[in-house]
N, C-alpha and C positions, 0 to 999 in steps of 0.2 A: 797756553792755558786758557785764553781768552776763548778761544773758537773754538774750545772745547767744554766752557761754560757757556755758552752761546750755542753749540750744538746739542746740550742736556735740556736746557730751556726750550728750545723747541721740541725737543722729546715730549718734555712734562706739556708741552701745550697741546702738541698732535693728543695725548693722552688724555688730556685733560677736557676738549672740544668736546667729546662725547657725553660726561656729565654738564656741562657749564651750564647755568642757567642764562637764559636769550636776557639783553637789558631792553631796558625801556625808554619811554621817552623820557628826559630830565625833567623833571619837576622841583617843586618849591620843596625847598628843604629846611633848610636852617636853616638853608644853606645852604649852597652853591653851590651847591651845586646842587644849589641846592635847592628841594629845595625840589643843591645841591641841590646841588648843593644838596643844598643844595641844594640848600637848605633847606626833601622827596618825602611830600602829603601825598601823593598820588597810587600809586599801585604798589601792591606786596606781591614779594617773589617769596616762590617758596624756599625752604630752605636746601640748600645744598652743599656736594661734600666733593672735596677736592682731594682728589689721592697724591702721595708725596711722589711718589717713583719710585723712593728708595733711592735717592743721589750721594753719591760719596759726598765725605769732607775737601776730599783732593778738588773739586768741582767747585763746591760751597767758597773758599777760600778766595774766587774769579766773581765774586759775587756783585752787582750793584750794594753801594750800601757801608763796603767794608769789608772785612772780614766779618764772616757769621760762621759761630758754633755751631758743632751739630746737634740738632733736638730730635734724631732718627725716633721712630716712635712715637713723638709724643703729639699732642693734638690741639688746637687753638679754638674755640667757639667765636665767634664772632656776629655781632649783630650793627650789619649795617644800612642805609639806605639800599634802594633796590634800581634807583638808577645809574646807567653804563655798568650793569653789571659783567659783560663782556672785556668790556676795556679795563676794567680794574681786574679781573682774571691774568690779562694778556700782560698788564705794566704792573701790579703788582703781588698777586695771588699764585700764579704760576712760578716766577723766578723765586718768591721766595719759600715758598716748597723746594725746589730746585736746589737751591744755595743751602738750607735748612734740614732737610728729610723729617718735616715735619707735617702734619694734615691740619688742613685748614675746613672746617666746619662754618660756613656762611651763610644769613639767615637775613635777606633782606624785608623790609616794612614799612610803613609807617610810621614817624617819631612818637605819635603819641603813645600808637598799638605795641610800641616797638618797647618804651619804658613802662607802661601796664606791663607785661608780658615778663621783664628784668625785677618789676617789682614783688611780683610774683613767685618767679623761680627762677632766682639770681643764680641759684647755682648749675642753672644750665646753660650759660655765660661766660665767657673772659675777658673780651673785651668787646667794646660798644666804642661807633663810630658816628657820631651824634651833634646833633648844633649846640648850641653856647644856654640859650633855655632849659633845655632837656637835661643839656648835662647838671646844670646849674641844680634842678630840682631832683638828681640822681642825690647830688652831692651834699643836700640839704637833708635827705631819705638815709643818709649813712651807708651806700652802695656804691662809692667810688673808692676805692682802693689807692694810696697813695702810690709814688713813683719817685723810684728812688735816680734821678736826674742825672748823677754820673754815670749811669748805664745808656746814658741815650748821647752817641758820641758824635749825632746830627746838631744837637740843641744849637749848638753856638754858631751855627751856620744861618738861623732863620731870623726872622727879624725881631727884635725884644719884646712886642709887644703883642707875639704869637709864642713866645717862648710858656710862659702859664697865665694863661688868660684867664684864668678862675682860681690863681692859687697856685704857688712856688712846688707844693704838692704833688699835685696835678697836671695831666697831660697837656702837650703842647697844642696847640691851632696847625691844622693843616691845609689852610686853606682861608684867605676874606670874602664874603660878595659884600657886594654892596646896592642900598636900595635906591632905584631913581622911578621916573617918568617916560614910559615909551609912547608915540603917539602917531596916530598915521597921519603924516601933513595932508593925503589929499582929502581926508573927509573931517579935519580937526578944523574948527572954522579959527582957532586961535593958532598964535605960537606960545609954545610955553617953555621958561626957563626958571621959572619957580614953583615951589610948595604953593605960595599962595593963588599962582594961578588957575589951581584947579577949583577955588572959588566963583570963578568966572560964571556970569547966569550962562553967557555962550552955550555950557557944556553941561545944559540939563539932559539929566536920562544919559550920557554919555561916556561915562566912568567905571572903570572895577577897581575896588582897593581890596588888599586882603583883610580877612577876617581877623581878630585880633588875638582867635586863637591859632593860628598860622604861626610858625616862625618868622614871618617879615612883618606880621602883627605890631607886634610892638615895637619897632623900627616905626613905622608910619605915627606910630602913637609919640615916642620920642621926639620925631619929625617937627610932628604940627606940636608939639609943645615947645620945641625951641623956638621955632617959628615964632610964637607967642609971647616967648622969653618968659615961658611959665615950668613950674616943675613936677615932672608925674611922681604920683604918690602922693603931693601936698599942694597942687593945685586941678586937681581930678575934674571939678567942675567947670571952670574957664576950659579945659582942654574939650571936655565932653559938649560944651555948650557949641565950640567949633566943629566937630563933627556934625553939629546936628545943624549947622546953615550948611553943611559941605550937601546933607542930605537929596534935596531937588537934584541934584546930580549926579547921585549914583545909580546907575546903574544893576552894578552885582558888587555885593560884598561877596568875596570869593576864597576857597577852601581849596582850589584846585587849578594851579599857574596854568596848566595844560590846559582846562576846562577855558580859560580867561583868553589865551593865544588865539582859540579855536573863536572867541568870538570876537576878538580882533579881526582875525580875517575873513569872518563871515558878516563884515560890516556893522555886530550888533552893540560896539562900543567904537569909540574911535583913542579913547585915553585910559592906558592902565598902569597900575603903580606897581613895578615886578620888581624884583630881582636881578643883579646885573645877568648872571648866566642863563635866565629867563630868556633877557631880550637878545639873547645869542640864538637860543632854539627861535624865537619868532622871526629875526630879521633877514631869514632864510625865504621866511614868504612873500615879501614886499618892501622892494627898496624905498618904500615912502615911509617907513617906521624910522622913526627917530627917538635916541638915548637923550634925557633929558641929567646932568648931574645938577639937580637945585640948588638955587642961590643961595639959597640962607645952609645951605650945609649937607652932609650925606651921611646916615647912620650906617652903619655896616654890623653884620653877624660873622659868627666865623664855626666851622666846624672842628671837632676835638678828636682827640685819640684817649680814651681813660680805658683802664683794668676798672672792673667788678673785683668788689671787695672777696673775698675769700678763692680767688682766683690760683687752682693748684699749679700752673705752669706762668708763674710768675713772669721770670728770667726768659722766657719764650716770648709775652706778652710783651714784653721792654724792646724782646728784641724786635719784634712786627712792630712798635711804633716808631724806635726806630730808624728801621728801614722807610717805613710809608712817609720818612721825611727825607731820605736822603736826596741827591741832587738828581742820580740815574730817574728816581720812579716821579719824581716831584717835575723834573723836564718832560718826560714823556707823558704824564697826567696831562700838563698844561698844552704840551703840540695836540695831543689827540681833543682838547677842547672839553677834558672833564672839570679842571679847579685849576685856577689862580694859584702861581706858586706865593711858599713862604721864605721862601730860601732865599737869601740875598745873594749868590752865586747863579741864578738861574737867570738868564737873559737871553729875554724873545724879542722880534723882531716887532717893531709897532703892528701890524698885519697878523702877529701870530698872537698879540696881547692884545689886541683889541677887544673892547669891554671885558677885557679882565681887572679886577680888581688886582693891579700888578706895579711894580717900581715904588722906591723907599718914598719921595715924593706922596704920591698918593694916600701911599699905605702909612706915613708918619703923619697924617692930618684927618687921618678918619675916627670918624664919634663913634665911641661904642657905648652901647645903653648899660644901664646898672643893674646885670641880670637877675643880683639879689631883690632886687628892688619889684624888678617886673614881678616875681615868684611870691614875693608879701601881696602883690597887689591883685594877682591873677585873678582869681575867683571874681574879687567886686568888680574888677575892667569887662570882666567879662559878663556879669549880669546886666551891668549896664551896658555894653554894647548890644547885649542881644535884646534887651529892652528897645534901642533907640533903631535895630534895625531889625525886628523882630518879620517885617512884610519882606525880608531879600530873598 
């Protein structure tokens, strides 16, 4: 039976290669992968449609995941980042069509463009693949649909603190990054091993940090407020007033991790503040870039799996999240270098985890921001940031 869901899955992929849409480079997501993560500011793919095949149950049954029902017919919309859009066809879009006989509808974007767009006309939606902000302000908006948790027979396989990271509700985390310091030792005239280091007069004109409407935004914001042992939302000023000595040394406030790599290697920064899966795509160009995990601490984002509220293929929806947790697509995610598993069963090799945000260790001592908190405060962070860095 195996080589015979294994020979279907290549079917639906030979099949499927012809519509796929081409992925792109990883950018800043939410996330991680983002990002995406992946936490993908960068390029919109258009939308695409993936045909099921038409795969028996007898097939479906061989399935990574589990056993999966059949939903012959019936159809998923989905809205997700637009990067590795290739590899997530190949690990997890194709097989479960395959397993399923169902049509997956994919529509990658932009996080912001991507929740305008859901706020808009949600009912052109089912489920949304989105960072831990995004979701946060979906679910503030009354456009997340809950999840009914017994149907997801992955849950207790990942690790608790990706199990509902927004609400017992609510969909799980499929994936952490985490935010550090990348830097090229041969033109960095410091070494750095902390937040505060990027204080350094050293490193005037030398810096990009993201913008604070970015998803790692508020990461950085969280950052230098712990740093400070001050609290965003009720010490705004003391954090803001450190921004603005960070000033002489930034460079680019950035909207765009791609854009930020590109001037890493074009020598026009030597220090930038990314994403962990960021400094995977960069450290392909220059073995002199080095991953900084700061002293005082590491905030991390995480991306989500949620239904849109009035979502008619419910039970379809539960099952695609799922699956996009099980051990099969969540190992092969992580070998192919899209996202950091959540599974506590999935174990890579140091070489194959490197800068992933990966092992119970890491991932049971990471800070996560209070993303109710960012979403109160968003608007004024962001007037006053664009105030203080209105010349970037």
């Amino acid at each position: 039976m195996k080589k015979r869901w294994l020979s279907v899955v290549m079917a639906a992929a030979m099949t499927m290669s012809l519509a796929a849409c081409g992925g792109s480079g990883q950018t800043e997501s939410s996330g991680g992968a983002a990002e995406t993560t992946a936490a993908a500011e960068d390029t919109k793919a258009p939308e695409t449609t993936a045909a099921a095949g038409g795969e028996t149950q007898a097939a479906a049954t061989e399935a990574p995941g589990g056993n999966l029902p059949s939903f012959e017919g019936q159809q998923l919309r989905i809205s997700t980042f637009s990067f590795n859009a290739e590899l997530l066809q190949k690990n997890v879009y194709d097989p479960f069509m395959a397993a399923t006989g169902c049509e997956l509808i994919v529509e990658g974007g932009k996080n912001a463009e991507r929740v305008t767009k859901i706020k808009e006309t949600p009912e052109n939606y089912d489920v949304v693949i989105i960072g831990d902000a995004f979701v946060a302000d979906m679910i503030d908006a009354g456009l997340i649909e809950t999840i009914d948790s017994s149907k997801l027979t992955n849950l207790d396989s990942i690790y608790d603190n990706a199990k509902a990271p927004l609400g017992s509700e609510y969909g799980p985390a499929y994936t952490f990054n985490r935010l550090g310091i990348v830097y090229d030792k041969s033109t960095c005239p410091i070494e750095i091993t902390s937040w505060e280091d990027l204080w350094n007069p050293e490193l005037e004109d030398s810096i990009a940090i993201p913008d604070i409407t970015t998803t790692s935004g508020p990461l950085l914001y969280y950052s230098v407020a712990k740093m400070l042992g001050l609290t965003p939302g009720v010490d705004d000023d003391g954090i803001f007033a450190k921004f603005e000595e960070l000033k002489p040394n930034i460079m680019k406030t950035y909207t765009s991790a791609n854009d930020t790599i590109t001037m890493l290697n074009q020598g026009e920064i030597s220090v930038a503040v990314l994403l962990d899966y960021s400094y995977t795509a960069a450290k392909s160009a220059s073995e002199d870039y080095v991953w900084v995990d700061p002293s005082e601490g590491v905030y991390s984002g995480f991306n989500t799996l949620n239904i849109i509220k009035g979502c008619p293929n419910k039970e379809l929806a539960e099952a695609f999240i799922d699956f996009y947790i099980s051990k099969e697509v969540q190992l092969a995610e992580a070998l192919d270098g899209v996202d950091s598993p959540v599974r506590i069963d999935v174990e890579l090799t140091p070489e194959q985890a490197a800068n992933f945000t990966y092992g119970k260790e890491m991932i049971d001592n990471l800070l996560i921001p209070d993303w109710t908190a960012i979403n109160v405060n968003k608007a004024d962070w962001t007037a006053r940031w664009n105030e203080l860095f209105s010349v970037q």
